[in-house]
Residue, then its C-alpha position, 0 to 999 in steps of 0.5 A: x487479515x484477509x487471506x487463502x487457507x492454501x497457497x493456491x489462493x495466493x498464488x491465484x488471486x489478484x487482490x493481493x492479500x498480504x502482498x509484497x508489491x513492487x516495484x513500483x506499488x499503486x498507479x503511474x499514469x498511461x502506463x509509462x515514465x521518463x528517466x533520463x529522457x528515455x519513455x519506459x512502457x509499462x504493462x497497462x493493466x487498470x484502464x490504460x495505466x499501470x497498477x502495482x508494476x503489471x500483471x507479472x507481480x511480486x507477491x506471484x513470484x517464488x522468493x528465496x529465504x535468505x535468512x530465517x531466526x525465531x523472531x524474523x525472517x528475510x526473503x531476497x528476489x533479483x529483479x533484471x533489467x528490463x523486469x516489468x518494463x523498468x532499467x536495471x537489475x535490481x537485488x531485493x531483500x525483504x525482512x519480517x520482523x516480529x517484536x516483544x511489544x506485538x508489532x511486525x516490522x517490515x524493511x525492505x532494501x534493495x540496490x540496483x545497478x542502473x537508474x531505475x525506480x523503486x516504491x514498494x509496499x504491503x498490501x495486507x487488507x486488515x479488519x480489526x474485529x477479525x476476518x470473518x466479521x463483516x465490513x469496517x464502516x464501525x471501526x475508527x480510522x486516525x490520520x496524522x495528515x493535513x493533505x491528500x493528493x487529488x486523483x481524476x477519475x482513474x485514480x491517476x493524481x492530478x498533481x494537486x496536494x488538496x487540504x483535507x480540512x473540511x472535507x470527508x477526507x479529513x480523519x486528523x480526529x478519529x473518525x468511523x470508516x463508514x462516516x462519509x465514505x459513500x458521500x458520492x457529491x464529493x467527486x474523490x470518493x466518487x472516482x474511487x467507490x469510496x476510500x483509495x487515496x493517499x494521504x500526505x504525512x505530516x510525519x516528515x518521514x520519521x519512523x518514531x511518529x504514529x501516522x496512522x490508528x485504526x481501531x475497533x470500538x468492538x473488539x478494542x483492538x487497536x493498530x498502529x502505523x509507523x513509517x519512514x515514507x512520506x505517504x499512505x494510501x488507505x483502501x476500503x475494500x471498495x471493490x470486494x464484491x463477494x467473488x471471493x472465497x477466503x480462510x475457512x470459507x468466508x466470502x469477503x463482500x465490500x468494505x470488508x478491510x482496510x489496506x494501509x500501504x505506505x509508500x511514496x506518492x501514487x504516480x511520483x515519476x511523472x510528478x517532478x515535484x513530489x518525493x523521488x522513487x528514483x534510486x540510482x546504481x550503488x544507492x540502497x532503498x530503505x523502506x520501513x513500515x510498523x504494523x503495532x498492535x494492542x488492546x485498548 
């Protein structure tokens, strides 16, 4: 995983290494929704629309321990109404968790005391053949989906869920990052310098189905994704540009990582039809994500 040697990086950097985002992850377009016919404004922080909830971020906030044993870990945060521009208070916990058979397992819960939305994620920026390696375009990305949702030029989602089927968006065989990510006639990898799309799961939200594998034919170190969230969105490091300085001084140039968030649709509360992220007062969120790891 790419990082900070120190606190300070984590606490300065805006790329979210590692991160705990919320709470509503990825973009929501024009920066604003509507609930319960009332127009919520957000902070526009990514060419008009909002990424990752604004400026006042999750991950740059101090989080309380509520819990600690040998094997896990739970944080909690209480986030008030109107916290980055969103109704109601909500009660945040996210536990880490750490299995015999190597994997992290990540649950996030919260319950807020109005309508509100919730779509959290982790950002951790993963490189299979170790952080100092140099980029990923080698290594062998699987994704158990049939669709992706099509984005505009601002990576807002169009609305359109786009068959992956004959196109560089299809990895339902596994497929070097590298491949075609940088087939720029292809308008989507275009608009996003390459990969930053999610990806619709034919998982059907159950936890015990793998979506998604990616493996270093080098190192032989294989990860495993497992949620119960209907998407993924999969960022290549399209925009590391070598201007920052990681974990005992190795500066991550582009494509140096795959991020692989899992979360509900980018956008979701202007698009009626897609999975809801709207929780509603006494309803819990429940949100898991398996990061398993092995050697083939």
């Amino acid at each position: 995983m790419l990082g900070y040697d120190e606190a300070a990086g984590y606490e300065e950097g805006d790329l979210f290494f590692g991160a705990i985002v919320g709470r509503s992850a990825n973009r929501i377009g024009g920066a604003s929704f509507e609930l319960n016919g009332v127009t919520y404004q957000l902070e526009k922080n990514d060419n008009g629309n909002n990424l990752h909830s604004g400026m006042d971020f999750y991950n740059q906030r101090m989080w309380k321990v509520k819990e600690t044993a040998d094997d896990h870990i739970t944080f909690e945060l209480d986030s008030p109404d109107g916290d980055q521009g969103y109704p109601g208070a909500v009660h945040i916990e996210v536990t880490y968790t750490l299995t015999e058979d190597n994997a992290v397992k990540i649950a996030y819960h919260a319950v807020p005391d109005a309508d509100t939305l919730i779509n959290m994620t982790n950002h951790s920026y993963f490189n299979m053949d170790g952080h100092a390696s140099g980029d990923v375009l080698d290594q062998e990305v699987w994704i158990d989906a049939d669709a992706f949702t099509r984005a505009d030029a601002e990576s807002i989602p169009t609305g359109e869920i786009t068959p992956v089927e004959g196109t560089p968006m299809d990895f339902r065989t596994a497929t070097p990052v590298g491949a075609r990510i940088n087939d720029f006639d292809f308008v989507q990898l275009k608009n996003g310098n390459g990969y930053d799309h999610n990806w619709v799961l034919n998982t059907q939200r159950d936890i015990t189905h793998k979506c998604v594998t990616l493996e270093s034919p080098k190192t032989g170190i294989v990860l495993d994704v497992y949620t119960n969230e209907p998407g993924i969105q999969v960022y290549a490091g399209n925009f590391l540009d070598g201007t920052i300085t990681g974990k005992k001084g190795i500066v991550y140039n582009q494509r140096a990582s795959v991020c692989l968030e899992t979360q509900k649709y980018p956008d979701t509360p202007n698009k009626p039809d897609w999975p809801s992220a709207v929780l509603r007062p006494g309803e819990k969120y429940n949100s898991h994500c398996v990061f398993k790891f092995s050697i083939n």
